[in-house]
Short mmCIF file of the C-alpha atoms (twelve columns), coordinates in Angstrom:
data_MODEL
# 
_entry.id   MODEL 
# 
loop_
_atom_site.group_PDB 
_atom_site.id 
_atom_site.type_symbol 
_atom_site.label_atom_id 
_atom_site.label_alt_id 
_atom_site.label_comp_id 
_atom_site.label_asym_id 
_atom_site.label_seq_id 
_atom_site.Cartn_x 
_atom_site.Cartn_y 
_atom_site.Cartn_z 
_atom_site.pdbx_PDB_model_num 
ATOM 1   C CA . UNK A 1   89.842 13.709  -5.770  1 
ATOM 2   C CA . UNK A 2   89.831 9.863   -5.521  1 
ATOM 3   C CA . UNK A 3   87.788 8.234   -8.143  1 
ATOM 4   C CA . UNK A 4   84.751 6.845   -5.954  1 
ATOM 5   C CA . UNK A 5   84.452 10.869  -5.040  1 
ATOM 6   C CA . UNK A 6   84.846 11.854  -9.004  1 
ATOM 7   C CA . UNK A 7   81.999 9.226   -10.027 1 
ATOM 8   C CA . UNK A 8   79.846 10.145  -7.725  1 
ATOM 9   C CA . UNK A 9   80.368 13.656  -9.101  1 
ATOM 10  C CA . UNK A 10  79.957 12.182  -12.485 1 
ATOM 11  C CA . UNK A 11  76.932 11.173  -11.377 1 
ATOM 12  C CA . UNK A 12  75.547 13.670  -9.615  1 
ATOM 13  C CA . UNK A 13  75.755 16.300  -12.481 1 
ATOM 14  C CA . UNK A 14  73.906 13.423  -14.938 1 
ATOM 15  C CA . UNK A 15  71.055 13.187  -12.241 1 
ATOM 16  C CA . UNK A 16  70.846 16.874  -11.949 1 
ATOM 17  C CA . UNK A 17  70.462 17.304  -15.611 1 
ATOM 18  C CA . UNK A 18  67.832 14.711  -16.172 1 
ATOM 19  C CA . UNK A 19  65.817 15.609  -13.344 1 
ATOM 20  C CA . UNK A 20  65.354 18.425  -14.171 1 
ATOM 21  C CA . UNK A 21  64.112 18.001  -17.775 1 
ATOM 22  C CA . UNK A 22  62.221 14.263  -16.790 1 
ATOM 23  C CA . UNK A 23  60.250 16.115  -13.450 1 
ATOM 24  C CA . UNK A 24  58.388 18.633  -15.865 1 
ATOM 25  C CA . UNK A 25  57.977 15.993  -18.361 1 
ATOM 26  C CA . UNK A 26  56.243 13.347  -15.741 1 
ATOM 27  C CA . UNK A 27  54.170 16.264  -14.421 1 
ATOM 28  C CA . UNK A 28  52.584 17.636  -17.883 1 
ATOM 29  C CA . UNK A 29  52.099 13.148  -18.773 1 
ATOM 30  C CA . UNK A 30  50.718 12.612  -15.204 1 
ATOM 31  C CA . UNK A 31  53.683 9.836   -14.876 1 
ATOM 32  C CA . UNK A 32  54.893 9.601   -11.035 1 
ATOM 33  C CA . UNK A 33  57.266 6.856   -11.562 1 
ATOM 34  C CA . UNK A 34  60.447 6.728   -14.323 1 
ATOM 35  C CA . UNK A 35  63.377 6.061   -15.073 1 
ATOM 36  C CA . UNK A 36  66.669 8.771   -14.119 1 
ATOM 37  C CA . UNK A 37  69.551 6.976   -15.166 1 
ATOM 38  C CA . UNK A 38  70.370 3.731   -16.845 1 
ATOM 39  C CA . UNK A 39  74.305 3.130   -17.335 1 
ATOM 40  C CA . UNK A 40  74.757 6.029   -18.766 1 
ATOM 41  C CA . UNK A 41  78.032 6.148   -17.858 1 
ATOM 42  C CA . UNK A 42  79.918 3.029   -18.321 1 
ATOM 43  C CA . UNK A 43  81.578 2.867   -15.276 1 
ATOM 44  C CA . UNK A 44  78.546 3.405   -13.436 1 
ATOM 45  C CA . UNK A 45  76.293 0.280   -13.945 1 
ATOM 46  C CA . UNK A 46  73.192 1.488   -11.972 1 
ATOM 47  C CA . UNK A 47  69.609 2.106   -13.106 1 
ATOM 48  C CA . UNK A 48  67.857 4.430   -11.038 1 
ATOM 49  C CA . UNK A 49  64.220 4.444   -11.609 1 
ATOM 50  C CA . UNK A 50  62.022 7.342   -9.017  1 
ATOM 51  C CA . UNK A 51  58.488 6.000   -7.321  1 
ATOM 52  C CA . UNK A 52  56.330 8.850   -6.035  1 
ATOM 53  C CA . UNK A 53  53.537 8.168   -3.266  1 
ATOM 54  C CA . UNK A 54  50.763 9.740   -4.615  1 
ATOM 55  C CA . UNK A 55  49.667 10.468  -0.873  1 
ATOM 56  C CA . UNK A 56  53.002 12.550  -0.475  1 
ATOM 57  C CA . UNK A 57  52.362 15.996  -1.362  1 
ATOM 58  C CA . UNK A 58  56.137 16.772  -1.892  1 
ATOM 59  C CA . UNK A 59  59.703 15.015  -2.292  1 
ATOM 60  C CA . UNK A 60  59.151 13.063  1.079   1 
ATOM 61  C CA . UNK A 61  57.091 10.743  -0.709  1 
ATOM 62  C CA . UNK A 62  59.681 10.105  -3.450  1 
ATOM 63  C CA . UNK A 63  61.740 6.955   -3.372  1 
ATOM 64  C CA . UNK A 64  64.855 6.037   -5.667  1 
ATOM 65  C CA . UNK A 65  65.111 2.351   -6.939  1 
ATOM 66  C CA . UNK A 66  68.751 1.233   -7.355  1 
ATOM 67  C CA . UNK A 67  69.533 -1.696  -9.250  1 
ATOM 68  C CA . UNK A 68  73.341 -2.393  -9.297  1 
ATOM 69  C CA . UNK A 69  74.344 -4.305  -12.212 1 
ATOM 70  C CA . UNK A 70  76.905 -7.086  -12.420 1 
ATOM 71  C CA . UNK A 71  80.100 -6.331  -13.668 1 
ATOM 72  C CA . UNK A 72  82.234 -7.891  -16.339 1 
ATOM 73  C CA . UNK A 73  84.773 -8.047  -14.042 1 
ATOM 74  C CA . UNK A 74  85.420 -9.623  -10.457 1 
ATOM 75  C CA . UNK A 75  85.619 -5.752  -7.737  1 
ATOM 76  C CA . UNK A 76  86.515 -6.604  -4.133  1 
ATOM 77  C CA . UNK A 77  83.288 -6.612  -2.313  1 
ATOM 78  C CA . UNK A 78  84.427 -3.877  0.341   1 
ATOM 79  C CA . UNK A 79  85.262 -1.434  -2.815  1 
ATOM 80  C CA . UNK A 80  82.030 -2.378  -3.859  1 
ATOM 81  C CA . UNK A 81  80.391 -1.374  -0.848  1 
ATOM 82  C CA . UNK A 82  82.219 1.904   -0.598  1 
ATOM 83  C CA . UNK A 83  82.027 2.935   -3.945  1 
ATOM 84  C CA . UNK A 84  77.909 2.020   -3.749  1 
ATOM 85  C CA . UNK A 85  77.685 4.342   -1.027  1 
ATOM 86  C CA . UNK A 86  79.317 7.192   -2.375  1 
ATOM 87  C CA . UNK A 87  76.454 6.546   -5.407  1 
ATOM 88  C CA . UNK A 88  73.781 6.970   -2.763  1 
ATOM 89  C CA . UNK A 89  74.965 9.808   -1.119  1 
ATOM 90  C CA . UNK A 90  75.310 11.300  -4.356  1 
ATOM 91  C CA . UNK A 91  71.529 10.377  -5.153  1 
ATOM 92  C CA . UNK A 92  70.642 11.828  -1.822  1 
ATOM 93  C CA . UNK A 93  72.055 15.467  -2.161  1 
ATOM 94  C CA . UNK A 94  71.607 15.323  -5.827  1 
ATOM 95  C CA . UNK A 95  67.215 14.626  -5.606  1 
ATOM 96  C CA . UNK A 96  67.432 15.678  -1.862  1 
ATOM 97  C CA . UNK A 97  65.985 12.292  -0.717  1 
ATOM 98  C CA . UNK A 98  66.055 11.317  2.842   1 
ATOM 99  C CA . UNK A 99  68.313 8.435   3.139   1 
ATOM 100 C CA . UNK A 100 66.001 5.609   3.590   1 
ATOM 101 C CA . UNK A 101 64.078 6.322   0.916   1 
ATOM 102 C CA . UNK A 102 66.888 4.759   -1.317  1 
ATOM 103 C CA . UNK A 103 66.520 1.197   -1.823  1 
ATOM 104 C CA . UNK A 104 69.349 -0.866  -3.995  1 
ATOM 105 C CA . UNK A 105 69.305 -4.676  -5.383  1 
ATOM 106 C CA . UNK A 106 71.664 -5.870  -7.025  1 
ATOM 107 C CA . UNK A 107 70.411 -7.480  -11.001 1 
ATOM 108 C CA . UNK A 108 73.193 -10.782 -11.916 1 
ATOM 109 C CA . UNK A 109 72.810 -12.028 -14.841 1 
ATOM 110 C CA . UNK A 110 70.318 -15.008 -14.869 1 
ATOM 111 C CA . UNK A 111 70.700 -18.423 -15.204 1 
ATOM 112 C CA . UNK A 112 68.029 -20.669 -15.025 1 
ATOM 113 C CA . UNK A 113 65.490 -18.554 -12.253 1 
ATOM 114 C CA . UNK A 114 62.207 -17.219 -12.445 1 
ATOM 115 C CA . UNK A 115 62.021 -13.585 -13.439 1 
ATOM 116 C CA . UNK A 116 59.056 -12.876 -10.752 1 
ATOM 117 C CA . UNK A 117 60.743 -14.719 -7.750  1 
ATOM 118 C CA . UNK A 118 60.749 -13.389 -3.950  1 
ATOM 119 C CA . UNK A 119 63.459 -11.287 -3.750  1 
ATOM 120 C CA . UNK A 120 66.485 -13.441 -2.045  1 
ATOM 121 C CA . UNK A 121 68.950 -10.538 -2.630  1 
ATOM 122 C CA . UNK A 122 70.094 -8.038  -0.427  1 
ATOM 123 C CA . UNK A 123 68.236 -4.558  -0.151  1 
ATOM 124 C CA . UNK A 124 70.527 -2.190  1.077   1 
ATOM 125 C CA . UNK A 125 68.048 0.192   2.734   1 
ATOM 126 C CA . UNK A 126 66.369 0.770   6.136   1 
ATOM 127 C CA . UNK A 127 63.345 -1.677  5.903   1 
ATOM 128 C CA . UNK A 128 60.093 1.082   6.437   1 
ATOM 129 C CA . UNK A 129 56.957 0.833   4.759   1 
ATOM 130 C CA . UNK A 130 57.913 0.633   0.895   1 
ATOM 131 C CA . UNK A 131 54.640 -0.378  -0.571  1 
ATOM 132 C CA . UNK A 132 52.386 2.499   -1.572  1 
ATOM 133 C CA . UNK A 133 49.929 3.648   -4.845  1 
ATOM 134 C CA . UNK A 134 51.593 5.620   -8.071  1 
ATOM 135 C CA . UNK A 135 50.100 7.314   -10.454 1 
ATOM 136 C CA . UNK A 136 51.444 6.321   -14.467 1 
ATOM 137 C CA . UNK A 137 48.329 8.267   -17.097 1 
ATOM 138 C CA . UNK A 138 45.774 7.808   -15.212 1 
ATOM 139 C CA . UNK A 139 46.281 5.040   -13.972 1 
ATOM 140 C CA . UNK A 140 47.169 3.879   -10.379 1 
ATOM 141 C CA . UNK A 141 49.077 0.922   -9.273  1 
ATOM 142 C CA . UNK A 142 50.383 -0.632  -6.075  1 
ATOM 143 C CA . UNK A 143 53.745 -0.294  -5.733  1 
ATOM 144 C CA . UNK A 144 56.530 -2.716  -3.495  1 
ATOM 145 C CA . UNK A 145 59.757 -1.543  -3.408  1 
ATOM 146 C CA . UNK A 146 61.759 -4.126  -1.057  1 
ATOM 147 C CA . UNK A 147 59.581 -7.692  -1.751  1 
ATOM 148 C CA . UNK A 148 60.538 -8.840  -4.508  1 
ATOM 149 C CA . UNK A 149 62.907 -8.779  -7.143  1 
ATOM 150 C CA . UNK A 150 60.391 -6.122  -9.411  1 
ATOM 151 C CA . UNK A 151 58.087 -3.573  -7.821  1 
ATOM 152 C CA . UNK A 152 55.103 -4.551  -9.672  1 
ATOM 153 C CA . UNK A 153 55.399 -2.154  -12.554 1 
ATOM 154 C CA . UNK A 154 57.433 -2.310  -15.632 1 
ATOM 155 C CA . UNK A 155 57.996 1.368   -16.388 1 
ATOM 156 C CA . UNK A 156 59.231 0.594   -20.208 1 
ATOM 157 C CA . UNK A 157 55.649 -0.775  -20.859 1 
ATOM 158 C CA . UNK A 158 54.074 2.609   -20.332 1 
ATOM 159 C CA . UNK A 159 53.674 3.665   -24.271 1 
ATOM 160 C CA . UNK A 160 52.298 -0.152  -24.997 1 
ATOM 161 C CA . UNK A 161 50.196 0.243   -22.363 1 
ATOM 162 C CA . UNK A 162 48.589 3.215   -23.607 1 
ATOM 163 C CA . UNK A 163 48.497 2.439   -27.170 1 
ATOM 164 C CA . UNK A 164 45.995 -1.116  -25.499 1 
ATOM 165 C CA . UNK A 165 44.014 1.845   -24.093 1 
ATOM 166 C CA . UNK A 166 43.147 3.719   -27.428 1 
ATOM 167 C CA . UNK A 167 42.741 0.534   -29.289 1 
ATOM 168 C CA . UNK A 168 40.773 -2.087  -27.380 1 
ATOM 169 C CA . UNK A 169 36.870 -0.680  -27.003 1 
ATOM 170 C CA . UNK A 170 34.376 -3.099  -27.258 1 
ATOM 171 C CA . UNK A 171 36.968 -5.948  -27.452 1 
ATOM 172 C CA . UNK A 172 37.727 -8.985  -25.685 1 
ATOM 173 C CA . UNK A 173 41.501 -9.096  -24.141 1 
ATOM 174 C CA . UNK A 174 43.635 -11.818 -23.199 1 
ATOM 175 C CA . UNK A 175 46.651 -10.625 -21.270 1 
ATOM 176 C CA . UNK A 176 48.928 -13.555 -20.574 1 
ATOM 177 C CA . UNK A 177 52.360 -13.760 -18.212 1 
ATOM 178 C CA . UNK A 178 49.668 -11.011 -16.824 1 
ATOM 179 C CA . UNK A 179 51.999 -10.453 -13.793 1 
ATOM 180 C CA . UNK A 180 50.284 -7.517  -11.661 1 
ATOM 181 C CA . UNK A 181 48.037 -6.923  -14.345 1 
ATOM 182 C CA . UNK A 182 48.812 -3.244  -15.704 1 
ATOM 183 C CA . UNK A 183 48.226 -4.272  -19.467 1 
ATOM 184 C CA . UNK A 184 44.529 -5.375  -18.034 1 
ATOM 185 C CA . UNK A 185 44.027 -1.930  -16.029 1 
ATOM 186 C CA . UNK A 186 44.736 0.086   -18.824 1 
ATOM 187 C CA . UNK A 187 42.392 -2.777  -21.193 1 
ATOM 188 C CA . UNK A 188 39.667 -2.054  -18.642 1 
ATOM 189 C CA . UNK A 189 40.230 1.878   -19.018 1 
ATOM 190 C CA . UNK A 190 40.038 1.707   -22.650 1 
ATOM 191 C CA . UNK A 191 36.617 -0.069  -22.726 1 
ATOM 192 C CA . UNK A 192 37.051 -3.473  -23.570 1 
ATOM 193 C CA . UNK A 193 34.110 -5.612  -23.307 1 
ATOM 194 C CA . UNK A 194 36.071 -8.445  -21.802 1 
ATOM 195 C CA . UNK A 195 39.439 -9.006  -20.279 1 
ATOM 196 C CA . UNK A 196 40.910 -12.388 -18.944 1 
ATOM 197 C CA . UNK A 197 44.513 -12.084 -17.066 1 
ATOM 198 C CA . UNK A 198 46.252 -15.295 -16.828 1 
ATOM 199 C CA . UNK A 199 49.433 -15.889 -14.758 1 
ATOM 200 C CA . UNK A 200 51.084 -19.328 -12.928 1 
ATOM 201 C CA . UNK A 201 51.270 -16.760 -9.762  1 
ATOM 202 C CA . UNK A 202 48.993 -16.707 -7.346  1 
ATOM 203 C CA . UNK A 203 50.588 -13.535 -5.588  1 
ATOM 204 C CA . UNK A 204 50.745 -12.037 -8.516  1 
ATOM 205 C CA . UNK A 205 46.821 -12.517 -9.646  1 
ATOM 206 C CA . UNK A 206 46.020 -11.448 -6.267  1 
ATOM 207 C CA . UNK A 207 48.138 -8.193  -7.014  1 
ATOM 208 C CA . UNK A 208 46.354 -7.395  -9.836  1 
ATOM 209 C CA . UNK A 209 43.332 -8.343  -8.855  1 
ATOM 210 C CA . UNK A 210 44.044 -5.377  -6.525  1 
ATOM 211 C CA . UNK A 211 45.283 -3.458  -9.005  1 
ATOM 212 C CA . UNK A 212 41.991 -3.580  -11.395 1 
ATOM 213 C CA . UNK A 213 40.160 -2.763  -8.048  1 
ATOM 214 C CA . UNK A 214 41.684 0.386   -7.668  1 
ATOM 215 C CA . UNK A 215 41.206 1.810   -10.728 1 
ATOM 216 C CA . UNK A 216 36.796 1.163   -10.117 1 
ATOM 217 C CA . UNK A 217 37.164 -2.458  -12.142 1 
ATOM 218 C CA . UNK A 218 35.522 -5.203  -9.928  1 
ATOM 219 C CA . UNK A 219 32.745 -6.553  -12.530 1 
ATOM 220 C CA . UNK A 220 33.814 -10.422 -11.816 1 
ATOM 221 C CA . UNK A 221 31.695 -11.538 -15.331 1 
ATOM 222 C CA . UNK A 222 34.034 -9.034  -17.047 1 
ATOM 223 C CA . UNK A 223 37.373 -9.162  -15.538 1 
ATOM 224 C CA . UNK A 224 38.630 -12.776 -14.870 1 
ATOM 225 C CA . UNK A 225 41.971 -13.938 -13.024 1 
ATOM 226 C CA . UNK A 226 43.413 -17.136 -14.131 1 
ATOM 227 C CA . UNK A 227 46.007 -19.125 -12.788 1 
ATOM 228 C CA . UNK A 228 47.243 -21.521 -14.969 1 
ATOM 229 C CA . UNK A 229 50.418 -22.240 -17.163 1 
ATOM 230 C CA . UNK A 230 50.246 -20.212 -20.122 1 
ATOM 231 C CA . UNK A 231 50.697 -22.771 -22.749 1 
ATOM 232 C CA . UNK A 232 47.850 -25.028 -20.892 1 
ATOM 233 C CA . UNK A 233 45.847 -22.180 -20.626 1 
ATOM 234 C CA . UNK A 234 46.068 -21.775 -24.556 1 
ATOM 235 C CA . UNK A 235 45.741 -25.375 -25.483 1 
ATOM 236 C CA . UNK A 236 42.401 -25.606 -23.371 1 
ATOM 237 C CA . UNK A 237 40.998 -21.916 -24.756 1 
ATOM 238 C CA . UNK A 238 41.379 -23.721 -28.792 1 
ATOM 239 C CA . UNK A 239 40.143 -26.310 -27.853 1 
ATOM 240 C CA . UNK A 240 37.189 -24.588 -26.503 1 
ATOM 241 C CA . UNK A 241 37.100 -22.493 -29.506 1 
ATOM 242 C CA . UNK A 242 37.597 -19.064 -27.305 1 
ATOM 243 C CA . UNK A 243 38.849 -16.149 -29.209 1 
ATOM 244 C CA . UNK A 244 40.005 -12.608 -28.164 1 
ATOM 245 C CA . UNK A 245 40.211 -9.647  -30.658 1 
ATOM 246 C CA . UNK A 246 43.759 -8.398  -28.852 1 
ATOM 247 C CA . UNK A 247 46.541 -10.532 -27.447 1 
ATOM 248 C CA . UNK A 248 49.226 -8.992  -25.124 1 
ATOM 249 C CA . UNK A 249 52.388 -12.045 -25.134 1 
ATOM 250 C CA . UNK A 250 54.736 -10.450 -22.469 1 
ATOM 251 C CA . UNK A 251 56.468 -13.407 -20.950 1 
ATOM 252 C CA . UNK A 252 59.968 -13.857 -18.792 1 
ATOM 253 C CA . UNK A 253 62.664 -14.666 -20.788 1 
ATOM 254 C CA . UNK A 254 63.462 -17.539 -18.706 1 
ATOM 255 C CA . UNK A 255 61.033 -19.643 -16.039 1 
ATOM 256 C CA . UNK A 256 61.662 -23.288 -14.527 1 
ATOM 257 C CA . UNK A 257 58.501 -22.658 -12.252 1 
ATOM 258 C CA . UNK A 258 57.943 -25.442 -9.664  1 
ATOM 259 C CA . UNK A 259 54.071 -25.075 -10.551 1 
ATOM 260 C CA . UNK A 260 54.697 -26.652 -14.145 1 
ATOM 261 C CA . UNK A 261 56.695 -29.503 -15.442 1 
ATOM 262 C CA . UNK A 262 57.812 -27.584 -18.360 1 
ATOM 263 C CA . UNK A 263 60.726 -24.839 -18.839 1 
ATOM 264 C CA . UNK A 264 59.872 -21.564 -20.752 1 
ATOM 265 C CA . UNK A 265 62.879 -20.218 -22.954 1 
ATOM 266 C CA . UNK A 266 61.667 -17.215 -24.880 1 
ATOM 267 C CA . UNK A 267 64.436 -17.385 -27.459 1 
ATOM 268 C CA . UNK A 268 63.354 -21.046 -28.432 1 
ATOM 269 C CA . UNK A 269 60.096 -20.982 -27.495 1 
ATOM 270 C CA . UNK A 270 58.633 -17.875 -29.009 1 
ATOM 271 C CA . UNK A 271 57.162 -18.948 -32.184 1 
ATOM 272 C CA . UNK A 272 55.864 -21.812 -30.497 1 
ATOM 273 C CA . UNK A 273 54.045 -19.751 -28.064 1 
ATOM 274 C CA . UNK A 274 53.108 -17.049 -30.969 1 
ATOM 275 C CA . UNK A 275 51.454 -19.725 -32.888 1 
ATOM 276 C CA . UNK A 276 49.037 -20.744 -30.193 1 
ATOM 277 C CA . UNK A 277 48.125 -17.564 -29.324 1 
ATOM 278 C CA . UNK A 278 47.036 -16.903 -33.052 1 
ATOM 279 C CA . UNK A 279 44.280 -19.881 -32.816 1 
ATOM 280 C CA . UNK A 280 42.866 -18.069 -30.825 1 
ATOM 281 C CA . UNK A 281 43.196 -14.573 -31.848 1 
ATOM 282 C CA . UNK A 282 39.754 -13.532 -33.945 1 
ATOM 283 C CA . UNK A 283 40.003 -12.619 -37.624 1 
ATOM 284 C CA . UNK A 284 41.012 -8.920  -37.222 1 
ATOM 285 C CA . UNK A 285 42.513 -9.267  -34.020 1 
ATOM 286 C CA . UNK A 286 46.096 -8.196  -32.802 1 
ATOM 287 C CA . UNK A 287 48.661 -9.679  -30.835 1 
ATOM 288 C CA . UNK A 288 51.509 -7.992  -28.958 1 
ATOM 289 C CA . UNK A 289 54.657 -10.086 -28.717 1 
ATOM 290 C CA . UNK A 290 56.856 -7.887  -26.163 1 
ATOM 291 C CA . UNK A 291 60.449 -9.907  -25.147 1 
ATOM 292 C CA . UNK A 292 63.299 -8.197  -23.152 1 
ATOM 293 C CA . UNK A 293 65.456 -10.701 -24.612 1 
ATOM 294 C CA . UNK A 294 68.482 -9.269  -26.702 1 
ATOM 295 C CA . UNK A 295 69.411 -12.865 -28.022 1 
ATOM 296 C CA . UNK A 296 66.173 -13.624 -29.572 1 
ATOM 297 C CA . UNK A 297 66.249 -14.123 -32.815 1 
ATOM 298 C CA . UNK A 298 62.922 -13.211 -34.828 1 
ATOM 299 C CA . UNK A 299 61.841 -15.333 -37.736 1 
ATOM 300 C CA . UNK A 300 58.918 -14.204 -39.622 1 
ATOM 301 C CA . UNK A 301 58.804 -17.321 -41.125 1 
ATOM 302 C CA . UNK A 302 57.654 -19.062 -38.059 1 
ATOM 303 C CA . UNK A 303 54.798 -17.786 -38.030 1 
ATOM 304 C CA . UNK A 304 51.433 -19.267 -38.925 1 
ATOM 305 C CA . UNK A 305 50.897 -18.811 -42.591 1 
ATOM 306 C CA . UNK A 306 48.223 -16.178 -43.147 1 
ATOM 307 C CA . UNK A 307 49.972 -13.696 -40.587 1 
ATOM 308 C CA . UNK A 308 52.366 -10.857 -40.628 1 
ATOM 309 C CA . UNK A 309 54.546 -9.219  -37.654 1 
ATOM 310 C CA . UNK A 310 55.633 -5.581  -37.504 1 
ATOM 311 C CA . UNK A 311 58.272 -4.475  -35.399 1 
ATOM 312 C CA . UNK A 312 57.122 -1.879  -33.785 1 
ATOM 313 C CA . UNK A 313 59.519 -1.417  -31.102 1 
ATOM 314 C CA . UNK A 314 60.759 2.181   -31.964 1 
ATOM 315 C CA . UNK A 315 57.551 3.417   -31.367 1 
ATOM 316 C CA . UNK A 316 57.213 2.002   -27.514 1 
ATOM 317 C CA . UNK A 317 60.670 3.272   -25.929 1 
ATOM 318 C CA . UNK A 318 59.530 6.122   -23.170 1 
ATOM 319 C CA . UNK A 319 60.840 9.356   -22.570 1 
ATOM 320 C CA . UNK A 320 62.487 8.449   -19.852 1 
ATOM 321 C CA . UNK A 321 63.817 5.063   -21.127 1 
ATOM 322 C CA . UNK A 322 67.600 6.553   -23.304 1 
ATOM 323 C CA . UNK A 323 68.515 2.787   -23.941 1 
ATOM 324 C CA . UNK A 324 66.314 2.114   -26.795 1 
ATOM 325 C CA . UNK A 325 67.134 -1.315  -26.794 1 
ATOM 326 C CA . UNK A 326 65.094 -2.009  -22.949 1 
ATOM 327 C CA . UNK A 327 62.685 -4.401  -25.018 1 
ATOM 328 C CA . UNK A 328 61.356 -5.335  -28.482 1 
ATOM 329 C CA . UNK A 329 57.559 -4.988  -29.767 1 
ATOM 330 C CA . UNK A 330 56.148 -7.457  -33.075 1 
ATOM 331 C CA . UNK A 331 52.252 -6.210  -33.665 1 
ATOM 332 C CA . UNK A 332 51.012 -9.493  -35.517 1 
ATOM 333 C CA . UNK A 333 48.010 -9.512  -37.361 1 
ATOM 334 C CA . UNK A 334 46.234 -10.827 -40.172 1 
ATOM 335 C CA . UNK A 335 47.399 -10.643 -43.797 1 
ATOM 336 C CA . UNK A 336 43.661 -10.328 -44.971 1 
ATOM 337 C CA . UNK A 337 41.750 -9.274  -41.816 1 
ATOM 338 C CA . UNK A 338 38.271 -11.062 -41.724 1 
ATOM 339 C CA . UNK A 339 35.503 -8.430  -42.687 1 
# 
């Protein structure tokens, strides 16, 4: 056996073995999209997350999203090629997919580009329809698989979503770096009196604007889409004297956005961003900071005096998520909480 054919068996046998426990899992959560696989075996650098169409009533409507990782080492791009498509025909008689419905990018290491671009790199897939509605809690959300370089749904956000849900009744929400607005749909679910989504993208407001409409949120007094930098946005809602009882801070690690002058690095840039976001939070309020950055380096002692930050990451990795290091979660708050 060469050893394309032995990874692929590798492979296969991990997929089996996870499917199987993760499908009864996503039924019994109502969760239609997840992660199978990420690097779990070294020499196999893919994450494989599934999508279900909730209009499918079987595995036809199931999809596989490939990402392909960059190596630490330079691989002839024919063996590449080869070896990536003994992967997917390992997915395919492993989940019993139909060919097409596996769609691979390839995720280089950044330098310098926005996290929510267009997609500009190659999907190796038949081009069909890959935009459709999952279900994640009940919750549904609109789905592209091909466009762009995410599909609109960050899966390891799923237990930080839900904890917004039991938490936010009767409170006003600010959910910045919004993106396609799942924090807000699952704000909206929980009750809050008042959410506000702010994003530079205009595609992406529009998204989820969509999104809030399908879950029965269109109350445009209630549920506002702004787009504006962040840090403007902030500057302008202090000096305003706005304030929102819970904050969700979920930005790119890295954006040079052509819409603003200024350049957004998380690992310098947190505190700064933290700190604005607490003149506006109320007395008892709470503010998610959420970073996928592994370089960041928190320092409590940033912070505006008065406040304290819990890491609370442990308690929002998934199920399906085996790399416990996918992000990191501070819950910041008030030392003394007003009364």
């Amino acid at each position: 056996m060469d050893k394309d054919s032995y990874q692929a068996e590798l492979l296969g046998n991990r997929l089996a073995k996870r499917y199987k426990h993760l499908k009864k899992w996503a039924r019994r959560t109502d969760v239609s999209c997840y992660r199978l696989y990420d690097r779990d075996i070294p020499e196999i650098p893919l994450s494989i997350d599934l999508y279900a169409d909730e209009d499918a009533a079987d595995e036809s409507g199931l999809f596989a999203y490939v990402c392909l990782y960059e190596r630490p080492y330079r691989k002839d791009e024919a063996e590449e090629e080869q070896w990536l498509e003994a992967m997917k025909q390992s997915i395919v008689s492993t989940l019993q997919l139909p060919y097409e419905h596996i769609v691979v990018k390839t995720r280089k290491i950044q330098h310098g580009e926005n996290q929510y671009g267009k997609n500009t790199g190659e999907a190796l897939a038949m081009r069909k329809n890959l935009s459709f509605i999952a279900q994640e809690q009940h919750a549904r959300f609109f789905i592209n698989l091909y466009d762009y370089l995410d599909t609109g749904l960050f899966l390891d956000h799923r237990v930080l979503r839900n904890m917004v849900r039991q938490n936010v009744k009767g409170k006003r929400v600010l959910n910045l770096f919004s993106y396609t607005g799942s924090f807000s749909v699952y704000a909206a679910q929980g009750r809050a009196s008042f959410v506000q989504s702010v994003d530079l993208s205009n595609t992406y407001l529009e998204w989820a604007r969509k999104n809030m409409s399908l879950n029965g949120f269109t109350d445009k007094e209630k549920y506002l889409f702004t787009a504006q930098d962040v840090s403007a946005f902030l500057n302008q809602a202090a000096k305003e004297k706005q304030t929102f009882d819970m904050i969700i801070l979920d930005p790119p690690t890295f954006s040079n956005s052509k819409k603003t002058k200024d350049t957004l690095d998380i690992n310098r840039d947190y505190a700064k961003l933290i700190n604005m976001c607490l003149a506006v939070l109320s007395g008892d309020g709470i503010l998610y900071f959420s970073t996928n950055s592994r370089r960041l380096s928190f320092d409590e002692s940033l912070i505006a005096e008065g406040y304290k930050a819990a890491d609370i990451s442990a308690r929002t990795i998934p199920e399906d998520f085996r790399n416990s290091k996918i992000h990191r979660v501070w819950e910041i708050t008030a030392e003394v909480p007003a009364p």
